[in-house]
RODO-618288 format. One record per residue (C-alpha): residue number from 1; residue in three letters; x, y, z. Coordinates in Angstrom, 2 decimals, decimal comma. Each point is the difference from the previous one (the first is absolute). Example, Ala and Ser with C-alpha at 12.3 -4.5 7.8 and 13.67 -1.06 7.14 Angstrom:
+-----+-----+---------+---------+---------+
!   n ! res !       x !       y !       z !
+-----+-----+---------+---------+---------+
!   1 ! ala !   12,30 !   -4,50 !    7,80 !
!   2 ! ser !    1,37 !    3,44 !   -0,66 !
+-----+-----+---------+---------+---------+
***
This chain:
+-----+-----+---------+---------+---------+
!   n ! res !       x !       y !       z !
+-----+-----+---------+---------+---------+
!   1 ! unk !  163,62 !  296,72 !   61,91 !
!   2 ! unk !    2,40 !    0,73 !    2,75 !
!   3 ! unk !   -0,21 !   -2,09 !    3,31 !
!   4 ! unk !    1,33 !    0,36 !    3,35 !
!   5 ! unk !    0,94 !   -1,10 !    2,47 !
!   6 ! unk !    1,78 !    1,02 !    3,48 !
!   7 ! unk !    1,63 !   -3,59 !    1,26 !
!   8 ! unk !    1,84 !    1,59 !    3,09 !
!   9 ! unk !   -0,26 !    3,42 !    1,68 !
!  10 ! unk !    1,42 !    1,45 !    3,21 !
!  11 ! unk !    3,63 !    0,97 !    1,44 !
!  12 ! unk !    0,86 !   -3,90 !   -0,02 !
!  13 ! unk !   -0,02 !   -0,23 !   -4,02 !
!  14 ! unk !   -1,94 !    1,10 !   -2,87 !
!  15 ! unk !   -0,59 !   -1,77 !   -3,42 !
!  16 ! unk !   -2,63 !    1,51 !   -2,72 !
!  17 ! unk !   -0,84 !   -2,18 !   -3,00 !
!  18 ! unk !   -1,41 !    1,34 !   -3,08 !
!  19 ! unk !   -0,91 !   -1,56 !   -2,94 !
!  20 ! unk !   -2,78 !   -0,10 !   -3,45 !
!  21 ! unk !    0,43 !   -3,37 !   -0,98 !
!  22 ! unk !    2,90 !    0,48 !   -2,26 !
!  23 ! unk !    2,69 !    2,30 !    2,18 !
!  24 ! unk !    0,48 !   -0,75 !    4,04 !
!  25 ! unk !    2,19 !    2,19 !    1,63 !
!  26 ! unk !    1,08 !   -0,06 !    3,73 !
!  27 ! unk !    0,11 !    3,16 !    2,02 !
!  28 ! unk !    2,42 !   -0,25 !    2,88 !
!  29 ! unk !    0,67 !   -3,21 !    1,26 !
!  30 ! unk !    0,50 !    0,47 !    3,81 !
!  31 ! unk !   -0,51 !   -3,57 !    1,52 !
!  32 ! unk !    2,36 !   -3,21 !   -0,21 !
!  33 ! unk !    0,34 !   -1,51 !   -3,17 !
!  34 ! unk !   -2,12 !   -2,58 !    1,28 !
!  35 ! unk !   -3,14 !    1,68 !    1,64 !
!  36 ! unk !    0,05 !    2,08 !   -3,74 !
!  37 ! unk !   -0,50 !   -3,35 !   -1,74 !
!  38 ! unk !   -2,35 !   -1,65 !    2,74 !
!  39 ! unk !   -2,21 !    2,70 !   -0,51 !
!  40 ! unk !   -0,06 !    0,34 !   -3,20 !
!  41 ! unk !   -1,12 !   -3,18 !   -0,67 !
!  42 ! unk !   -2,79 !    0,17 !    2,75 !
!  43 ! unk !   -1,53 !    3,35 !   -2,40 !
!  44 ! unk !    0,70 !   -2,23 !   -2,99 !
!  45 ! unk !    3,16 !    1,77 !   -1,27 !
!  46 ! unk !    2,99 !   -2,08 !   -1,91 !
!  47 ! unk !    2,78 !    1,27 !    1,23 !
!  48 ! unk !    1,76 !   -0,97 !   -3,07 !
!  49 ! unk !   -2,07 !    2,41 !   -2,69 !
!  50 ! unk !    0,64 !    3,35 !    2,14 !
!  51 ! unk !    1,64 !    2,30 !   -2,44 !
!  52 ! unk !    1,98 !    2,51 !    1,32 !
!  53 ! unk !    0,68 !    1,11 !    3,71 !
!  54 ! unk !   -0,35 !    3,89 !    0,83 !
!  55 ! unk !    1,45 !    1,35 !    3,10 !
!  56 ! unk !   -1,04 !    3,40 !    1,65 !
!  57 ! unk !    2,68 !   -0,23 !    2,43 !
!  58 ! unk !    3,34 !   -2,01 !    1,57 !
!  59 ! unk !   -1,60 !    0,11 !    3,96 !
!  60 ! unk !   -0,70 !   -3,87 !    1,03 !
!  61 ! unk !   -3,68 !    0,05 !    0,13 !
!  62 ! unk !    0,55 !    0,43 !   -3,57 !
!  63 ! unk !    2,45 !   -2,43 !   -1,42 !
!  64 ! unk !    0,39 !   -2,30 !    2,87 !
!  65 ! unk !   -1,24 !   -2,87 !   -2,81 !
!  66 ! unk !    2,35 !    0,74 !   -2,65 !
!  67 ! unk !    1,32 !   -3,31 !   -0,95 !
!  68 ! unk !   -3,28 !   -0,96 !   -0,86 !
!  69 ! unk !    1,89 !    2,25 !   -3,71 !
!  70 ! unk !    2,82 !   -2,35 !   -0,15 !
!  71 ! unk !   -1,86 !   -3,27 !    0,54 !
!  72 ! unk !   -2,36 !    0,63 !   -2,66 !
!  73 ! unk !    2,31 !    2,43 !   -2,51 !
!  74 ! unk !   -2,05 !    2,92 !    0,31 !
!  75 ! unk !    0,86 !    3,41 !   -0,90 !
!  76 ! unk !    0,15 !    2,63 !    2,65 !
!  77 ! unk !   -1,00 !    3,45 !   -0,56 !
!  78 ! unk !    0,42 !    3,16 !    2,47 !
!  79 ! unk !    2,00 !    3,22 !   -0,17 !
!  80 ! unk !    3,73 !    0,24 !    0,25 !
!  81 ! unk !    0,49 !    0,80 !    3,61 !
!  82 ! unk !   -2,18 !   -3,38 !    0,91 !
!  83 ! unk !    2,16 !   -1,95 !   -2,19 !
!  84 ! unk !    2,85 !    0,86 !    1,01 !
!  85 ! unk !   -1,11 !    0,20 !    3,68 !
!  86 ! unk !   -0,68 !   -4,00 !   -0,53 !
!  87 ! unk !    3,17 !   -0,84 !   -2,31 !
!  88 ! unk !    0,05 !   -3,64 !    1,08 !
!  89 ! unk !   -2,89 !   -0,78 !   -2,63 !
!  90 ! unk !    1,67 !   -0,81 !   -2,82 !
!  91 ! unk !   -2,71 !    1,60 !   -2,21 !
!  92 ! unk !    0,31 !    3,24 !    0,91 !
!  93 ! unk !    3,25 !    1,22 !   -1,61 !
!  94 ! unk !   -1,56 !   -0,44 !   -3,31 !
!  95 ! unk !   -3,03 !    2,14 !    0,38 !
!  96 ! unk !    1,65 !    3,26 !    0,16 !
!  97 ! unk !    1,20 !    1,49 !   -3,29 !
!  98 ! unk !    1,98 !    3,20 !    0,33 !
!  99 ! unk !   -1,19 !    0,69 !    3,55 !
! 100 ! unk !   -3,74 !   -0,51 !   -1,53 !
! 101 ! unk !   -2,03 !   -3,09 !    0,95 !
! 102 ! unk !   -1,76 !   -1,63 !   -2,31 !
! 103 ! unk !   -3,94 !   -0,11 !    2,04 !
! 104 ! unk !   -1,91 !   -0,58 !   -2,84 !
! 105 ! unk !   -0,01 !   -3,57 !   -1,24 !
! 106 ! unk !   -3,02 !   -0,05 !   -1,59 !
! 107 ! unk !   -0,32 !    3,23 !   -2,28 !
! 108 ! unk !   -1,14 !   -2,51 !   -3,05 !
! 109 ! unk !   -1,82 !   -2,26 !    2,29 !
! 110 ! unk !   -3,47 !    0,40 !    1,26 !
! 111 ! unk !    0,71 !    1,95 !    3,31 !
! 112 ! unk !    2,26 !    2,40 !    0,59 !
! 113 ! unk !    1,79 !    0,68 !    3,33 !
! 114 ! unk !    1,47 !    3,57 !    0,85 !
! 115 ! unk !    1,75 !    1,40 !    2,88 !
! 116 ! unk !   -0,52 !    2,77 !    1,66 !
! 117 ! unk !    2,43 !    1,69 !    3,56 !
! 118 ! unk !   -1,41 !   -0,27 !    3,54 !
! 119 ! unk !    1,26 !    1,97 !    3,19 !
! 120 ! unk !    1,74 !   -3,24 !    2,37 !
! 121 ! unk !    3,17 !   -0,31 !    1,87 !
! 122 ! unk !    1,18 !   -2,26 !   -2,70 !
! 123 ! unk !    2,75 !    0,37 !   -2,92 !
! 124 ! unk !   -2,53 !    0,47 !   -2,53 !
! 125 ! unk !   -3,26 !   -1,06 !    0,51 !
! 126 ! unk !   -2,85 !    0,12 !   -2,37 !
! 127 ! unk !   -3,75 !   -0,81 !   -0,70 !
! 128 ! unk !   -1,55 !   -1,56 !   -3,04 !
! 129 ! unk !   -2,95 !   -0,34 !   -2,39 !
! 130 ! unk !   -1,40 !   -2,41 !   -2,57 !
! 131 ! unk !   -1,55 !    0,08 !   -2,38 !
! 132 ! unk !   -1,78 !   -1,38 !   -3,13 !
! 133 ! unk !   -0,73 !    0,41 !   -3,15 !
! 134 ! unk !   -3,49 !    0,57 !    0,70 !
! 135 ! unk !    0,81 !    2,49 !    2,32 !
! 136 ! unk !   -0,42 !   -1,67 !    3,25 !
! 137 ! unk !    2,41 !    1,40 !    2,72 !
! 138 ! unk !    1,11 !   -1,30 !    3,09 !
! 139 ! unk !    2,30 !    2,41 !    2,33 !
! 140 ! unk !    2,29 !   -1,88 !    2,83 !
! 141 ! unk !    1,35 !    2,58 !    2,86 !
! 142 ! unk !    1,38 !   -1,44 !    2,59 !
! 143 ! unk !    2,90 !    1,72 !    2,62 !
! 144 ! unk !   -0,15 !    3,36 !   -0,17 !
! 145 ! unk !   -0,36 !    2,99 !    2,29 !
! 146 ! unk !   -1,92 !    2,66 !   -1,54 !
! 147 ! unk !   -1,83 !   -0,13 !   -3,36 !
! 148 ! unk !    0,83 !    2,50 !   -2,78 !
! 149 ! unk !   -1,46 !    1,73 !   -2,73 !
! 150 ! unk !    2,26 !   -1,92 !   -2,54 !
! 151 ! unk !   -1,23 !   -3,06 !    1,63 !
! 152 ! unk !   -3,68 !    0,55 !   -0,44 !
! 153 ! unk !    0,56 !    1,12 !   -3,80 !
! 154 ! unk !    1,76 !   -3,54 !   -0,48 !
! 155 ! unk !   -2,95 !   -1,62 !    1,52 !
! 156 ! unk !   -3,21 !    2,12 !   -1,08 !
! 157 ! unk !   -2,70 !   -2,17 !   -1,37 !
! 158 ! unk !    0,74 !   -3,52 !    0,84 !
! 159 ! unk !   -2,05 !   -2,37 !    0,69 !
! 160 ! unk !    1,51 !   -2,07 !    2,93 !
! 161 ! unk !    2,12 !    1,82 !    2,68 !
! 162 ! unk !    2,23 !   -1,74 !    2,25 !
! 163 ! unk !    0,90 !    2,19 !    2,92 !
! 164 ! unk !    2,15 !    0,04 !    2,77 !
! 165 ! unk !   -1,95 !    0,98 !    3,35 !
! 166 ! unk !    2,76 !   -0,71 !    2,37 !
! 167 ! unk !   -1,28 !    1,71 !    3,41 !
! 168 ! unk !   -2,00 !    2,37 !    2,10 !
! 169 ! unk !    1,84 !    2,90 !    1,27 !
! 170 ! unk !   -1,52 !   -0,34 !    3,13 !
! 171 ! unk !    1,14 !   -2,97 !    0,43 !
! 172 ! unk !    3,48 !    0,67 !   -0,59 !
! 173 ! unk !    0,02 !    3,04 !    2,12 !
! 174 ! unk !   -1,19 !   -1,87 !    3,11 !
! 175 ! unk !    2,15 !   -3,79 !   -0,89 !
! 176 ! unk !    2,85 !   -1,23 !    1,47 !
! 177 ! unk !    2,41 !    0,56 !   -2,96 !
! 178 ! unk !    3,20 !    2,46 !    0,41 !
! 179 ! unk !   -0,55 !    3,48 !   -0,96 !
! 180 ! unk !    2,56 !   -0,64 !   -2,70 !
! 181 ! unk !   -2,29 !   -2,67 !   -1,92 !
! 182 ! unk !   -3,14 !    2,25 !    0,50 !
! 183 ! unk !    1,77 !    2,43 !   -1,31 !
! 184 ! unk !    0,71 !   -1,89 !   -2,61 !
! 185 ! unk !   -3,35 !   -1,63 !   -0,88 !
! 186 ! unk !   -2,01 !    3,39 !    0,13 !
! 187 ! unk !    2,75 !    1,77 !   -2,12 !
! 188 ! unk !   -0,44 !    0,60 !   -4,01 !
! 189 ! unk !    2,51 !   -2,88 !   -0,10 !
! 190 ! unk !   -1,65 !   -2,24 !    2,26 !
! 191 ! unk !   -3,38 !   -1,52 !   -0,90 !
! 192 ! unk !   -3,52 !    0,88 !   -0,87 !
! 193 ! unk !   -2,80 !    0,80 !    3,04 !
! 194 ! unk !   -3,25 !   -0,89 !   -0,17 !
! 195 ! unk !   -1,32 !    3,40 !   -0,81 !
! 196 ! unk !    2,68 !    0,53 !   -2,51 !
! 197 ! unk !   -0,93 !   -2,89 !   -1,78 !
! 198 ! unk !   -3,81 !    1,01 !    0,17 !
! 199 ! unk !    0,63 !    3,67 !   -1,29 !
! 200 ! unk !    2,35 !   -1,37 !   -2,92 !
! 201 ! unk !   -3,00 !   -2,65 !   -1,11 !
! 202 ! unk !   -2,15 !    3,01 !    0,41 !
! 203 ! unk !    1,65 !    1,30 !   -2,82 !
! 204 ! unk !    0,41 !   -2,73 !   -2,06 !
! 205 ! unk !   -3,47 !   -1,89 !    0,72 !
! 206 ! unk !   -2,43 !    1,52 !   -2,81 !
! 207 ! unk !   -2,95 !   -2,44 !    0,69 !
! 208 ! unk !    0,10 !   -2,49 !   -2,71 !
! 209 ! unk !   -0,11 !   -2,78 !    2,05 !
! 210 ! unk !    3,87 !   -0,39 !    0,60 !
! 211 ! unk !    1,24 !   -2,38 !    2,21 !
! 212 ! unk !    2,46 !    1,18 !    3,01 !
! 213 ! unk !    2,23 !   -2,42 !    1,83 !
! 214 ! unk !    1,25 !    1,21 !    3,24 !
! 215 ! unk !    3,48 !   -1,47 !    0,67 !
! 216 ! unk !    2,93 !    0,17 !    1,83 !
! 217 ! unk !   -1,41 !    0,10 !    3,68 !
! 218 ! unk !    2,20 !    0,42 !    2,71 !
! 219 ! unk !   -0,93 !   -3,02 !    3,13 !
! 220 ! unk !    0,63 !    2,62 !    2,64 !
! 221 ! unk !   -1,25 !    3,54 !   -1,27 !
! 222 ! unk !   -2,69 !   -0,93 !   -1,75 !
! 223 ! unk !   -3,41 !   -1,79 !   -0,22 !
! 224 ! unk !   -2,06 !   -1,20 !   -3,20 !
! 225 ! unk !   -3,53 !    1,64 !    0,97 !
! 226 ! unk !    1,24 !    3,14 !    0,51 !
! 227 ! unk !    2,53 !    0,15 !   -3,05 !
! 228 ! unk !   -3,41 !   -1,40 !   -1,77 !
! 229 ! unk !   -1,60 !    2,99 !    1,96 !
! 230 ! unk !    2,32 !    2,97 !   -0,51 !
! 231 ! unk !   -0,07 !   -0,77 !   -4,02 !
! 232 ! unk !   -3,75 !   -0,61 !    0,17 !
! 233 ! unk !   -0,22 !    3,85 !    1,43 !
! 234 ! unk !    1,71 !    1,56 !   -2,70 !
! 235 ! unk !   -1,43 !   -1,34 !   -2,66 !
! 236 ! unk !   -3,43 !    0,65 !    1,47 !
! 237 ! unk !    0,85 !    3,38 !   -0,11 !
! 238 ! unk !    0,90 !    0,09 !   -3,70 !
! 239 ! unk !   -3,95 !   -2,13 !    0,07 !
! 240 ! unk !    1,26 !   -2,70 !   -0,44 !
! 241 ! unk !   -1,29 !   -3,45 !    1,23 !
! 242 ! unk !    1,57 !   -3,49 !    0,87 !
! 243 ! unk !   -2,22 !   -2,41 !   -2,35 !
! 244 ! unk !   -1,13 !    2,40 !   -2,53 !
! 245 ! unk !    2,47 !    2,46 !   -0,77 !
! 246 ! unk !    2,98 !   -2,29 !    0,63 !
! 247 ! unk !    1,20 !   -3,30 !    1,68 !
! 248 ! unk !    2,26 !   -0,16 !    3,08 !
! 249 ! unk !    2,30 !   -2,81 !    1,16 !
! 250 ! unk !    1,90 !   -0,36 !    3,09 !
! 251 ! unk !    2,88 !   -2,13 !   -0,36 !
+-----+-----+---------+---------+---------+
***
């Protein structure tokens, strides 16, 4: 069985570990080498046993702990803009193969990890489930700006959703930041509102008790309760309900 868990979250660093007891995998390692391993430890993780590394994008929040790879000799995995948009790690050169990256690393394992393309200001971001031979799914989208058809497709019937809910338009309307970076965040490059978020899980969410994390939260335009609230309203639409139909965290 497939287990999660979301050891940092937010515009200062983000780290996902997932693991089944045989495979642990790492994605995005956005804090200091040192706060990775620190906290690892305190949720009973070994840093040494973590697979692979799979990064969605190059932007800091992302990769910030990257020589966390080095120390430890593990393989890192991403597209072939974000590898070549990081070229100092010394790993990445020899996952790309003909201008194809190699994201799979566990086709004749017991979980299997495919990409799929997001919508962010970045070289060439992406998102990613995992899966396992039993056919328990787990999708990861983090920065992106609008949500797509091809997207939901890639991550239709999982069981465990990790979701970016970055802000409340509202809130960015009325801040402090330039027009230029609200522009920014609210555009399809930019990252995902509250209500997008809630209308894309609306979608997705077919009542089977799946569990939603909410991630990503921006510290100014945004406020846990009322991401929790917006994505509670749209799946209470569909008739759905937070206990019985599925499970809601707020990271």
């Amino acid at each position: 069985m497939i287990q999660v868990k979301v050891l940092a979250s937010g515009s200062k660093g983000n780290c996902i570990w997932i693991g089944n007891g045989e495979v642990n995998i790492l994605i995005d390692i956005g804090l200091p080498k040192t706060k990775v391993e620190k906290i690892m430890l305190q949720n009973d993780i070994d840093p040494s046993k973590i697979t692979a590394i799979f990064l969605t994008h190059e932007h800091g929040d992302h990769i910030q702990g990257i020589s966390f790879a080095k120390k430890y000799k593990i393989p890192v995995r991403g597209s072939e803009g974000t590898l070549k948009a990081i070229g100092s790690v010394e790993t990445a050169e020899k996952l790309c193969h003909d201008g194809v990256v190699m994201f799979n690393a566990f086709e004749d394992s017991v979980i299997k990890v495919m990409p799929f393309r997001v919508s962010h200001d970045a070289y060439d971001p992406y998102g990613y489930t995992v899966q396992d031979k039993k056919g328990m799914k787990v999708s990861i989208l983090m920065d992106t700006g609008t949500v797509t058809g091809d997207m939901l497709r890639a991550m239709s019937h999982s069981d465990v959703y990790i979701f970016e809910c970055n802000h409340d338009v509202d809130m960015v309307v009325d801040g402090d930041y330039t027009e230029v970076t609200k522009s920014r965040i609210l555009s399809d490059i930019g990252h995902l509102s509250n209500e997008a978020a809630g209308a894309a899980l609306s979608k997705l969410v077919k009542g089977k008790g799946e569990r939603i994390y909410l991630t990503h939260m921006s510290s100014k335009n945004n406020m846990p309760a009322l991401a929790e609230m917006t994505v509670k309203k749209a799946l209470r639409a569909k008739g759905f309900h937070e206990g019985t139909h599925y499970h809601l965290h707020v990271v």
